[in-house]
Structure formats: C-alpha cells, structure tokens
C-alpha positions in Angstrom: 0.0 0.0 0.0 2.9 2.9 0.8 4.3 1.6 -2.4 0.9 2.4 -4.3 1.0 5.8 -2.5 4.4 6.7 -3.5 3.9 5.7 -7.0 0.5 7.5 -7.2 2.3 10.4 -5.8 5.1 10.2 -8.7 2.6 10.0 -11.0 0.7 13.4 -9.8 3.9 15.9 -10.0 4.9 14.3 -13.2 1.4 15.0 -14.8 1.2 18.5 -13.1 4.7 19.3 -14.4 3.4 17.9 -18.1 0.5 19.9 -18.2 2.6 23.5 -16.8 5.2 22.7 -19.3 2.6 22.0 -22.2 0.4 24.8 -21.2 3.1 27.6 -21.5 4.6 25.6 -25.1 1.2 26.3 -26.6 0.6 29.6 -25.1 -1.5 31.8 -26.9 0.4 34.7 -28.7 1.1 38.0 -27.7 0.9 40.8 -30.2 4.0 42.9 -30.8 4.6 45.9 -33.2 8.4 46.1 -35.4 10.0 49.3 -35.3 12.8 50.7 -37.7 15.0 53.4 -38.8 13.5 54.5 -42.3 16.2 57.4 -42.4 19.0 59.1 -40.8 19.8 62.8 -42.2 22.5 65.2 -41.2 21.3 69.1 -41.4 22.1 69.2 -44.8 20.2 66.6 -46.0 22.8 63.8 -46.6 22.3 60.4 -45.5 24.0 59.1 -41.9 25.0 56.2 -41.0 24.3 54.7 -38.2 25.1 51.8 -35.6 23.0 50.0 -33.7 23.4 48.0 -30.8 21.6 46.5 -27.5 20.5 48.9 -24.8 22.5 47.9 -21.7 20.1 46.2 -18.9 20.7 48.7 -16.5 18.9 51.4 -17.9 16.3 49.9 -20.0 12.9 52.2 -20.7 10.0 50.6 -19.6 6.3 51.2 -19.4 6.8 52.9 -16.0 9.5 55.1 -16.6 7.6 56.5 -20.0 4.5 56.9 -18.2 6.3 60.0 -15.6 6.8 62.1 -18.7 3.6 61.2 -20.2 -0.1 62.0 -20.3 -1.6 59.4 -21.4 0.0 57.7 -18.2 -3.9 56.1 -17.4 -3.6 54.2 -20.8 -1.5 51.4 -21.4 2.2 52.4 -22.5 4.0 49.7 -24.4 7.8 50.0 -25.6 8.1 49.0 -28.9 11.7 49.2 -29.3 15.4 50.9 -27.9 18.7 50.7 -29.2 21.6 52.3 -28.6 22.2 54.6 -31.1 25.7 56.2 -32.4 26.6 58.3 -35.3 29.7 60.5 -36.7 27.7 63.4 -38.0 25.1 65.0 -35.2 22.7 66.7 -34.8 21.1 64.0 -36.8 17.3 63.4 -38.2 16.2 60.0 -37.6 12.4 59.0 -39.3 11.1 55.8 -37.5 8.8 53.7 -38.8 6.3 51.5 -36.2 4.2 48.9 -37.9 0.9 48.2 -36.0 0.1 52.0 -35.0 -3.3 53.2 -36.0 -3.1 56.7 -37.7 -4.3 58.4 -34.5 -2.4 57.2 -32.0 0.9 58.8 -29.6 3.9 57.5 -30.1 6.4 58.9 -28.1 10.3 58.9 -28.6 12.5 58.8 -25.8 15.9 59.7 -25.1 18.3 58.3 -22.4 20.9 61.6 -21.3 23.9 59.6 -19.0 21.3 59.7 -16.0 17.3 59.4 -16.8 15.3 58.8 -19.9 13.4 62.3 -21.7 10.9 62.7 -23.4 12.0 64.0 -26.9 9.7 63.7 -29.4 5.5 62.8 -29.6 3.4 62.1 -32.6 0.6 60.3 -34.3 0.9 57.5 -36.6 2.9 54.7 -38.1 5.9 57.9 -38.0 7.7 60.3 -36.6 10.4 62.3 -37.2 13.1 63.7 -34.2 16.7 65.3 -34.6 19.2 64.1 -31.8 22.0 66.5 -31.1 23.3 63.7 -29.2 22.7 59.9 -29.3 22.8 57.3 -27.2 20.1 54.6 -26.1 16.6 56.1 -27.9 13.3 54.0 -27.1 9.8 54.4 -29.1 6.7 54.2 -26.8 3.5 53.7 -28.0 -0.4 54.5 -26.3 -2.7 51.7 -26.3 -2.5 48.6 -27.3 -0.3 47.5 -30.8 -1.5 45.3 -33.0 0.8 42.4 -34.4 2.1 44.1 -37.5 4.5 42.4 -40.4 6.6 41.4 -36.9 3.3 38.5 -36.2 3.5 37.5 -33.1 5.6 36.7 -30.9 6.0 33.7 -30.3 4.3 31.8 -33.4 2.7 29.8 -30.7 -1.1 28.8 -30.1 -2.3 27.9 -33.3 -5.2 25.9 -31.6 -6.1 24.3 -28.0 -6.4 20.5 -29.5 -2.5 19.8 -29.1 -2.7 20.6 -25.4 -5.9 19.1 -24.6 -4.4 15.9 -26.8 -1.4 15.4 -24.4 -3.0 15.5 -21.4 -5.2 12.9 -22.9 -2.4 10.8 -23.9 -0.5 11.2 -20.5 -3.7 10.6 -18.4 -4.3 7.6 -20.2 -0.4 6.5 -20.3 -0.8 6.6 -16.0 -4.5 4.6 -16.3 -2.1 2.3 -18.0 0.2 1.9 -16.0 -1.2 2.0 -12.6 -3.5 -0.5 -13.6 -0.4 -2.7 -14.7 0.9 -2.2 -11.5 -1.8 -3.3 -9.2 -2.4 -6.1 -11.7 1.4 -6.9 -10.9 0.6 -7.0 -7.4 -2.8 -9.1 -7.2 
C-alpha cells in the first residue's frame, strides 16, 4: 500500500509538471509591433549612417518610466523598441517607422541623457520624425495597445487548444495504464 502511495504520488507531479510545461509551449500569442529606422539625415540633407546595438540592462525604458513624462499615463504604454544609437555626424534626423500604430495614435520617442530617460519627441501614426543633437540609447513608446504588424506575433505559438488538450489525454491515459499494470502486478 505505501508503495501504491508513493507511485500514485510520482505520478501526480509528473502529470502536473506535463501539463505546466505544455500549457506555456502552446501559449496563446502576444501581439507585438516592429519598429525601424527608415532614415537618418544630417542638417544638410545627406544620409548618416548609423550603428545600432543593445540597450544595456541597466537602464532599459519601460512602461513605468515613459509613463512620468507622459499624459496618457492612465492608458497602457507599451515600448516597442530601444537601441543604442551612435553616429559620426550630429545633430542628426532620424524617421522611425512603427508597424501596428493606428493613424491616431501617440507614439512617443525617448531619449536616455547619462542619467534618466526624456521625453524627446510625440506624434501620431505609423511615423515620426526627431533630430538628436546627441545619441545614445533612444526608445519608441506607443499609447494603447499595438497590434501584431509584419513582426506576427511573438512567439508563433497557439495555433489551436487541440495539441494541449491531446497530451493531457495521452498522459492521463499512459498513468491509467500503468497504474492498472501495476496493481495487476501486485494481485
């Protein structure tokens, strides 16, 4: 009998861990917007270059910190995108692009200045233009909720229920299996 209880115990976590581990593989998605740089200019017109790389995790922007500077603050905030930004040539006019804005809604652009993140620029739109007299980390916030734009979501994930509710049916019935082989092994 302790032997059918620790086995029946086994069983349980190893069909609760199944089901957390399936349930979060087949989660349903969450939508996400793409952002880019459509073009850099310098004051005469003439393309920049720029480089790109990954904001540092100590001073990432995040819904909180865009929502002191901003008034939509009641509203959901969502950051769309940051990098860290450099350039030879400054100031410099950067036109971003943000897939899965409606044509009336805030974006904001933000700015991180050595200490704290500003507010730099606000707009409407799938665009917005801002010149930087000096780079660094730049983050795009947008009002509301984004719709999955040519980005899809993220991750490709919960195309249907079925495959979940499938393997919990298949390791329910795997432990009907064998528990019943194992107090036919006893008998």
């Amino acid at each position: 009998m302790k032997r059918m209880l620790k086995f029946t115990t086994v069983f349980a976590v190893v069909c609760l861990l199944a089901v957390s581990v399936l349930g979060t593989a087949f989660a349903a998605p969450s939508t996400s917007a793409t952002a880019e740089v459509t073009s850099a200019v310098d004051s005469e017109g003439q393309e920049v270059n720029l480089t790109y790389s990954d904001v540092p995790t100590t001073v990432l922007l995040t819904e909180q910190i865009a929502a002191r500077e901003v008034e939509e603050s009641a509203s959901e905030l969502t950051v769309v995108w940051q990098r860290d930004i450099t350039s030879d040539v400054l100031p410099v006019t950067i036109t971003f692009a943000v897939d899965g804005v409606e044509a009336d809604q805030p974006i904001y652009v933000y700015h991180y200045n050595g200490t704290s993140w500003d507010l730099v620029g606000e707009g409407q739109g799938s665009s917005i233009t801002v010149t930087f007299t000096d780079l660094s980390p730049v983050g795009l916030v947008v009002a509301g909720t984004v719709a999955a734009g040519d980005g899809g979501t993220s991750p490709k994930t919960g195309d249907t229920d079925w495959m979940l509710y499938a393997a919990f049916a298949a390791i329910a019935i795997g432990g009907i299996a064998a528990c019943t082989a194992y107090t036919k092994k006893k008998a």
